[in-house]
C-alpha positions as CSV (number, residue, x, y, z in Angstrom):
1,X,13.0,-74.0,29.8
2,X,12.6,-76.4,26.9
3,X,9.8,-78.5,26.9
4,X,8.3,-81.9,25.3
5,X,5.0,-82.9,25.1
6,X,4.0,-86.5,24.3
7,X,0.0,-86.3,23.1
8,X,0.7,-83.1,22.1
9,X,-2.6,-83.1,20.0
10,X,-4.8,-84.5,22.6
11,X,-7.7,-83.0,24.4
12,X,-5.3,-81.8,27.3
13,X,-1.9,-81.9,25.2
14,X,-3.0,-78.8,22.9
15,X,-4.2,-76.8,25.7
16,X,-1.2,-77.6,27.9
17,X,0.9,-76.9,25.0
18,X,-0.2,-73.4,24.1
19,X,-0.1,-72.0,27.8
20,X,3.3,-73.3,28.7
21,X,4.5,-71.4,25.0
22,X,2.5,-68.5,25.9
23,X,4.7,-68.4,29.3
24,X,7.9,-68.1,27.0
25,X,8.6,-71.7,27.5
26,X,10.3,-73.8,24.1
27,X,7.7,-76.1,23.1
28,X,7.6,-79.3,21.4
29,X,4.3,-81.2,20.3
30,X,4.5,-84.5,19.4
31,X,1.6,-87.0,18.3
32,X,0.7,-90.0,16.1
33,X,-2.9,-88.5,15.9
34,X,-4.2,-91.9,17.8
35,X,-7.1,-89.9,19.3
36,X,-8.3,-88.5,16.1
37,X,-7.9,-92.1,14.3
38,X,-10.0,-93.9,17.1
39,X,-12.7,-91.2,16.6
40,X,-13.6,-91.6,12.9
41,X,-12.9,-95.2,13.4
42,X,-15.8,-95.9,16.1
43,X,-18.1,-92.8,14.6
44,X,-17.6,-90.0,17.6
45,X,-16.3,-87.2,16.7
46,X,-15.6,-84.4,19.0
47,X,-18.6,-81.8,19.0
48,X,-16.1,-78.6,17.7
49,X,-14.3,-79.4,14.6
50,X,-10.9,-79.2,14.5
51,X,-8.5,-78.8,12.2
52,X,-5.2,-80.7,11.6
53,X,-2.0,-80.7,14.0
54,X,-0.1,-78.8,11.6
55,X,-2.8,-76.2,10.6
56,X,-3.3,-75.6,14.4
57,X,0.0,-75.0,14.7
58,X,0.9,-72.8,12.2
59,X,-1.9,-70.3,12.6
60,X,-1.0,-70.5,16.5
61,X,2.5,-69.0,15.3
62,X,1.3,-66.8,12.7
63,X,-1.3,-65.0,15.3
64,X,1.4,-65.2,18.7
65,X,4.7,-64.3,19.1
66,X,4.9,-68.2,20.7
67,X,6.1,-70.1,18.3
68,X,5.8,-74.2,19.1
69,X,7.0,-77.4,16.8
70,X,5.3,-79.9,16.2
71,X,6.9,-83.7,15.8
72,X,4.6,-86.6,14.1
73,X,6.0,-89.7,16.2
74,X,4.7,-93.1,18.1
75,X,5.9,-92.1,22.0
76,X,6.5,-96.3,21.7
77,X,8.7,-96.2,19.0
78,X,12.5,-96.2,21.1
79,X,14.2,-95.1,18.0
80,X,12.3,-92.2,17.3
81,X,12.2,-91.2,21.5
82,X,15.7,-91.7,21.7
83,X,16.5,-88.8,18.6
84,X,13.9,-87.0,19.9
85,X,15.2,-86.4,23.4
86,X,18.9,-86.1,22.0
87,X,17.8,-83.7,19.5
88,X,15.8,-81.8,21.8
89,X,17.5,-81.8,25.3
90,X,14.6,-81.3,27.0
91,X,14.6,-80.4,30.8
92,X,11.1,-81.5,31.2
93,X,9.1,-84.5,29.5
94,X,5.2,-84.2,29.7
95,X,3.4,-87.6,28.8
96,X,-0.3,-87.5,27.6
97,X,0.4,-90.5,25.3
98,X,-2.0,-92.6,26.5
99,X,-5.1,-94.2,24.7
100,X,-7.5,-92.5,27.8
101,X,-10.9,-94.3,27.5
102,X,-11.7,-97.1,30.3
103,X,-14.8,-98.2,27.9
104,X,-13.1,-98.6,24.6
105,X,-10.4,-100.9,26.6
106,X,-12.8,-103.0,27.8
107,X,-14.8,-102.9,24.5
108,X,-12.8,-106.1,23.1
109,X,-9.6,-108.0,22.9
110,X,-8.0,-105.8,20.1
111,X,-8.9,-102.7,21.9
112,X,-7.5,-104.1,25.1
113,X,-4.3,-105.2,23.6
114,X,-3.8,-101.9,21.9
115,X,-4.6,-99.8,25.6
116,X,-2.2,-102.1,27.4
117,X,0.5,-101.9,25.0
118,X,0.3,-98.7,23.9
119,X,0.0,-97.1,27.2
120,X,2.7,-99.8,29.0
121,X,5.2,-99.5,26.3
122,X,5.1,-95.8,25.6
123,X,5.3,-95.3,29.4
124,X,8.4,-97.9,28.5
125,X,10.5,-96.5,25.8
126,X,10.5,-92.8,27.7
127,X,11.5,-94.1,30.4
128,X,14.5,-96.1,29.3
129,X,15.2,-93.6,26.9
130,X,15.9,-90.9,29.9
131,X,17.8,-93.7,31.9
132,X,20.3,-93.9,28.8
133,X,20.5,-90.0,27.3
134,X,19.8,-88.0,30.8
135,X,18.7,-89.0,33.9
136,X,18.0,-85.1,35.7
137,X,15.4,-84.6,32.8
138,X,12.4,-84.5,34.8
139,X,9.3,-86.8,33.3
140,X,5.9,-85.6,34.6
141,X,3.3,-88.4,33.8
142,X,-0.2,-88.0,33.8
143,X,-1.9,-91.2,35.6
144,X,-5.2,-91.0,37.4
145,X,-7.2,-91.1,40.4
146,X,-9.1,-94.2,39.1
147,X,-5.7,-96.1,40.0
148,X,-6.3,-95.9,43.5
149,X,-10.5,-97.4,42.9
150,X,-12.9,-97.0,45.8
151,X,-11.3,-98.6,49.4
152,X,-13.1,-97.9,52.1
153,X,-10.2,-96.2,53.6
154,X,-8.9,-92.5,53.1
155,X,-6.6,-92.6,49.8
156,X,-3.1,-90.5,50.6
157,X,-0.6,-89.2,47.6
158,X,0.7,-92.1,45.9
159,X,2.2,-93.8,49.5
160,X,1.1,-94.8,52.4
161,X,2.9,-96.1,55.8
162,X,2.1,-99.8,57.1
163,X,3.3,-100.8,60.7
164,X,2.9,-104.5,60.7
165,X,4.0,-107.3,63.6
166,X,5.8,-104.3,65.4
167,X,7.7,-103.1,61.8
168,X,7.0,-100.2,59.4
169,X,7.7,-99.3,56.1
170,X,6.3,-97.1,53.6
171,X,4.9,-99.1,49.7
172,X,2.7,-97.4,47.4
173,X,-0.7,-96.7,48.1
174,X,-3.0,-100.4,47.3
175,X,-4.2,-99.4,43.8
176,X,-7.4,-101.6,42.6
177,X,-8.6,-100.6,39.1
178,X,-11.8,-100.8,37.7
179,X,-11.1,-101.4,33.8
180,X,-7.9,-102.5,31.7
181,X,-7.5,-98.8,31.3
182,X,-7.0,-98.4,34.6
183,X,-4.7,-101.2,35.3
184,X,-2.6,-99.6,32.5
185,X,-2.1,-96.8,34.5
186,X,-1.2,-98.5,37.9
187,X,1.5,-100.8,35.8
188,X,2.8,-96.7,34.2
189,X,3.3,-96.2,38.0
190,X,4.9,-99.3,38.9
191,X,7.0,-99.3,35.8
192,X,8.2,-95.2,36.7
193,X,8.6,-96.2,40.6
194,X,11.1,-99.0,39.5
195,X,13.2,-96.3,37.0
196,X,13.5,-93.8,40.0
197,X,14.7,-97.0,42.7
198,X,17.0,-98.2,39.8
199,X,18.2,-95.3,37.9
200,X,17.6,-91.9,39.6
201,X,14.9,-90.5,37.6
202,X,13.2,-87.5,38.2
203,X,9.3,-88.3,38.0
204,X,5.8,-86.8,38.9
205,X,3.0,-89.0,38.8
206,X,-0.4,-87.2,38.5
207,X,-3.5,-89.1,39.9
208,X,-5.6,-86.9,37.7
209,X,-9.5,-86.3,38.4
210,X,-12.0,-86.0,35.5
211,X,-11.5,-83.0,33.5
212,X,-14.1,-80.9,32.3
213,X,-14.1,-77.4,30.1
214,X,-12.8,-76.8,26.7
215,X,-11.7,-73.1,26.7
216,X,-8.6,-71.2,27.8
217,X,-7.5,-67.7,27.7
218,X,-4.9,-68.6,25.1
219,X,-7.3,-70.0,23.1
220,X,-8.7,-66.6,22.1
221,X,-11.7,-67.8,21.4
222,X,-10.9,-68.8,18.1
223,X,-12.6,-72.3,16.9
224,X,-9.2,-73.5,15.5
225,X,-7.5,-73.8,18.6
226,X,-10.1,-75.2,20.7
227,X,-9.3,-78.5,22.4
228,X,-11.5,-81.7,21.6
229,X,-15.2,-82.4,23.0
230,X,-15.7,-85.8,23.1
231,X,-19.8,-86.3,24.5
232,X,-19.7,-89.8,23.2
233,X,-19.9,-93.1,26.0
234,X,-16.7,-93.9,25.0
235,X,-14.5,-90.7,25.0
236,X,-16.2,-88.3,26.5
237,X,-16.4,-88.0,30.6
238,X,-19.6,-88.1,32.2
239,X,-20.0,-84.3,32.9
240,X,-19.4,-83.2,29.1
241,X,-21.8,-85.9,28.3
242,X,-24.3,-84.6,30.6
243,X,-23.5,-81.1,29.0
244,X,-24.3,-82.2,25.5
245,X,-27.1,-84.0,26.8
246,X,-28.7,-81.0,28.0
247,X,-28.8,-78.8,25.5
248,X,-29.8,-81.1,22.8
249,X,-32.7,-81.4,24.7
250,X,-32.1,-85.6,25.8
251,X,-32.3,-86.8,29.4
252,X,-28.6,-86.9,31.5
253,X,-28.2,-91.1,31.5
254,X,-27.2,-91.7,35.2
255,X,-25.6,-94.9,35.8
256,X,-26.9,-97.3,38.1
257,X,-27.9,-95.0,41.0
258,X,-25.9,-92.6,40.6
259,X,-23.8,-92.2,43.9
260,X,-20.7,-93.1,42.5
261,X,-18.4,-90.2,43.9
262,X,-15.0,-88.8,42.1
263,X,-12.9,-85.9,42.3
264,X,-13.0,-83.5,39.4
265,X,-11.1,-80.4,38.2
266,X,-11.4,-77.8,35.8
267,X,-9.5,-78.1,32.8
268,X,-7.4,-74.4,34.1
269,X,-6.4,-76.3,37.0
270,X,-5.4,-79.4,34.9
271,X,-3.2,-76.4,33.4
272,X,-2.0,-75.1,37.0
273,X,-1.6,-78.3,38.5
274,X,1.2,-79.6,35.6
275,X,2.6,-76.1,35.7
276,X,3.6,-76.3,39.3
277,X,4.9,-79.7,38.2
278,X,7.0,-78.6,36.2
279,X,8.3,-75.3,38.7
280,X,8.8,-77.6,41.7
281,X,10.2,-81.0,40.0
282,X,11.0,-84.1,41.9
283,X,14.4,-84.4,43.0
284,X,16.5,-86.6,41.1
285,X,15.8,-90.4,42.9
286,X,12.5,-89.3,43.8
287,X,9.0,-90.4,42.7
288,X,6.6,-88.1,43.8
289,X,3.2,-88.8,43.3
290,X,-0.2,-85.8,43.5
291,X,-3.3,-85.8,43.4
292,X,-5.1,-83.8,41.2
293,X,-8.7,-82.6,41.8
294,X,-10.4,-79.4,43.4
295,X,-13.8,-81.0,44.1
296,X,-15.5,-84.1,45.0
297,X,-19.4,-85.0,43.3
298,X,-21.2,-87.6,43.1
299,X,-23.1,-88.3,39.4
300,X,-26.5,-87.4,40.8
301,X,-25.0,-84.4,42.4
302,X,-23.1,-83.5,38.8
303,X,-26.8,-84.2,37.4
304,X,-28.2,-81.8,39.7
305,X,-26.3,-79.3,38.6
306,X,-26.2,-79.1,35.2
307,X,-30.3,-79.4,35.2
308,X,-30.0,-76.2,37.8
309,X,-27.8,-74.0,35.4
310,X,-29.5,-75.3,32.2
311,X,-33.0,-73.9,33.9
312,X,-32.1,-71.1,34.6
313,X,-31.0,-70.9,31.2
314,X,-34.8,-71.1,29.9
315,X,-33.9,-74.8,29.5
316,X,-35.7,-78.0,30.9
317,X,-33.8,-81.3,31.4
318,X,-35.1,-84.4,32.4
319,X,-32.6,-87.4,34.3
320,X,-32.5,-90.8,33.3
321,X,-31.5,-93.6,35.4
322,X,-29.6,-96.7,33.2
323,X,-28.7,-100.0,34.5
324,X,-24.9,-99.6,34.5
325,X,-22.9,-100.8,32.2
326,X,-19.7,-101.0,34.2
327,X,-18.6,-102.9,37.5
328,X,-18.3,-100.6,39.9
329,X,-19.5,-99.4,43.2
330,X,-22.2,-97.2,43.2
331,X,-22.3,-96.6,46.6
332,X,-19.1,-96.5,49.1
333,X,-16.7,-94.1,51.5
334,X,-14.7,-92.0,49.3
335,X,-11.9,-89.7,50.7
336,X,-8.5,-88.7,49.2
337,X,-5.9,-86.2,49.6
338,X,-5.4,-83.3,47.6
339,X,-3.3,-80.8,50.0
340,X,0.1,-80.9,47.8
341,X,-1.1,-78.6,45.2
342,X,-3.0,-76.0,47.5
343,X,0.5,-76.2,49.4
344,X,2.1,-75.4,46.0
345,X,-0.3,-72.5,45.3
346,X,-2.8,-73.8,43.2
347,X,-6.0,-71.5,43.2
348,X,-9.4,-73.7,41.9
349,X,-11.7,-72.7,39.9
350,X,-14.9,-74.2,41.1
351,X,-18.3,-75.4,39.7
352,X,-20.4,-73.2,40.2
353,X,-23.9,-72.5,38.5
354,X,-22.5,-69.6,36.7
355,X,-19.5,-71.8,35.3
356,X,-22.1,-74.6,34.3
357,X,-24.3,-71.9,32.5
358,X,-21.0,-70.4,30.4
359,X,-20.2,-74.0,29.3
360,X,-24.0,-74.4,28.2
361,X,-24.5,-71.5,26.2
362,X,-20.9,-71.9,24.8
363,X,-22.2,-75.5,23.4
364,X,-25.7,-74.4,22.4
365,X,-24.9,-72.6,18.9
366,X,-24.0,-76.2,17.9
367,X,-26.7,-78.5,19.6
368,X,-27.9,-79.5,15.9
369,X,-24.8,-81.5,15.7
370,X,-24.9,-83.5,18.2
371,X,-26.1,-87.2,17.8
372,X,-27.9,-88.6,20.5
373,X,-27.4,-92.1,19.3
374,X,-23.7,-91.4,20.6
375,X,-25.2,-91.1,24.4
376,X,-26.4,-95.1,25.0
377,X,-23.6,-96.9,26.6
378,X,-22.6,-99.9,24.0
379,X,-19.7,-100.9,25.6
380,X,-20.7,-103.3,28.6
381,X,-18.2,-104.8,31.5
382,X,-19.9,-108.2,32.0
């Protein structure tokens, strides 16, 4: 099968990428380095260094028999997505290009222009470039389960069913974002939803968890093909934070109280969960839309334990409670699905103690170089 992957470089791109080569799939990378840009820019880099696209690439093919290519392109350019997908006839399209971070979009006006239209209009230009060359390729997206916010009703799979004044019909589920990151997402779904009713297209939405882990087996534990580690408050989620935290010996900042509750997922079942995507695609006309997380923590739960597994480690850490920077609900009734992919066969990998402690002593060696000025929240809702 011959693959595409938009944001081929990208934290979850590169990892993607590699297993789906290693599986004897043809693999395309494609990126305009975005991530790496916005990084050096705002003064975060990742905590592993990592080398170029192209260097990546070309030892990954000098040291497997997997060979992958690697495109430099803008995912919102229509020119360059229409010759890509002629070019490369793809029968699936994976789409990571997305500026990911809900605090850099709500950091300023340039920064939320630049999330909406990127995001928007790359979602866009694939889109309509798949309406025009080939409708049966199959477009798996990768949205997320902040879409949906925090009702205080049980979230289902992308729809749910309404009877109202003796009539039913089925809408999407009531999406409610939290940040113009989020709302950039909802509109991706929207935008894909109307392509399938109009056109036909094939398309899997992924409501995505936060992801956490920066290893694979066909990473080979070699430094250059290790995916990013953003600990930063402005790329990096709140469990790597909490990671880098503890074993530069600074406090895990909780915000608010701390019960804010979300579903999370290791970074192999991000890998599992886009697999089966790809095995069991959509039909063509049909929309289906997963949700993809194994487990459910709050932040003072995900606090707990990492200070647990860093103990027993021979290695105190302290919590800190901040007044928090975002709008958001800190405490609230939080219940979604997630059966589709156990139905599928995916197989977790859960958080446990031992997991937390392999991720701790994997980040020690380079606890000198992390910054702890990079941990304060700067970036403020209100």
């Amino acid at each position: 099968m011959n693959i595409i992957i938009l944001g081929g470089d990208g934290y979850l791109g590169w990892p993607v990428g590699i297993y789906f080569a290693s599986q004897g799939y043809s693999v395309t990378l494609v990126d305009n380095f975005t991530r790496r840009k916005m990084c050096i820019e705002h003064a975060c880099p990742p905590l592993f260094d990592s080398c170029s696209a192209s260097e990546r690439v070309a030892k990954w093919s000098s040291v497997t028999a997997f060979p992958i290519d690697f495109i430099e392109g803008d995912v919102t350019d229509y020119k360059f997505i229409t010759q890509l997908v002629r070019e490369k006839a793809p029968d699936t399209v994976i789409h990571f290009a997305e500026q990911p971070s809900a605090p850099y979009s709500m950091r300023g006006y340039e920064e939320a222009r630049f999330t909406i239209s990127n995001n928007i209009l790359g979602t866009l230009t694939l889109a309509h470039a798949v309406k025009e060359i080939d409708e049966t390729i199959h477009i798996v997206k990768l949205g997320t389960m902040g879409e949906y916010g925090t009702p205080n009703i049980d979230i289902e799979e992308g729809f749910i069913t309404i009877t109202h004044k003796g009539r039913e019909e089925t809408f999407l589920y009531p999406r409610e974002a939290g940040s113009l990151y989020h709302t950039s997402k909802i509109q991706d779904t929207d935008l894909l939803y109307f392509y399938v009713r109009m056109y036909g297209l094939r398309v899997t939405d992924l409501m995505q968890g936060p992801v956490y882990g920066f290893d694979t087996p066909e990473m080979c534990g070699l430094n250059e093909f290790r995916t990013f580690l953003n600990y930063d408050s402005i790329f990096g989620t709140v469990f790597n934070r909490f990671l880098a935290q503890a074993v530069s010996g600074n406090p895990l900042t909780i915000y608010g109280g701390g019960g804010q509750v979300r579903g999370y997922l290791n970074l192999l079942d991000t890998i599992q969960c886009i697999s089966l995507a790809v095995k069991h695609p959509s039909s063509v006309g049909e929309m289906r839309i997963l949700n993809q997380f194994t487990e459910q923590f709050s932040v003072r739960e995900l606090a707990s334990l990492v200070q647990e597994a860093a103990q027993e480690l021979g290695i105190k850490v302290t919590s800190q409670n901040l007044p928090n920077p975002r709008i958001e609900k800190e405490d609230h009734y939080y219940a979604p699905s997630n059966s589709s992919f156990l139905d599928l066969g995916l197989k977790p990998h859960y958080l446990t103690k031992d997991r937390i402690s392999e991720m701790l002593e994997q980040i020690l060696p380079m606890a000198q170089n992390i910054n702890p000025d990079h941990f304060s929240p700067n970036v403020r809702w209100n």
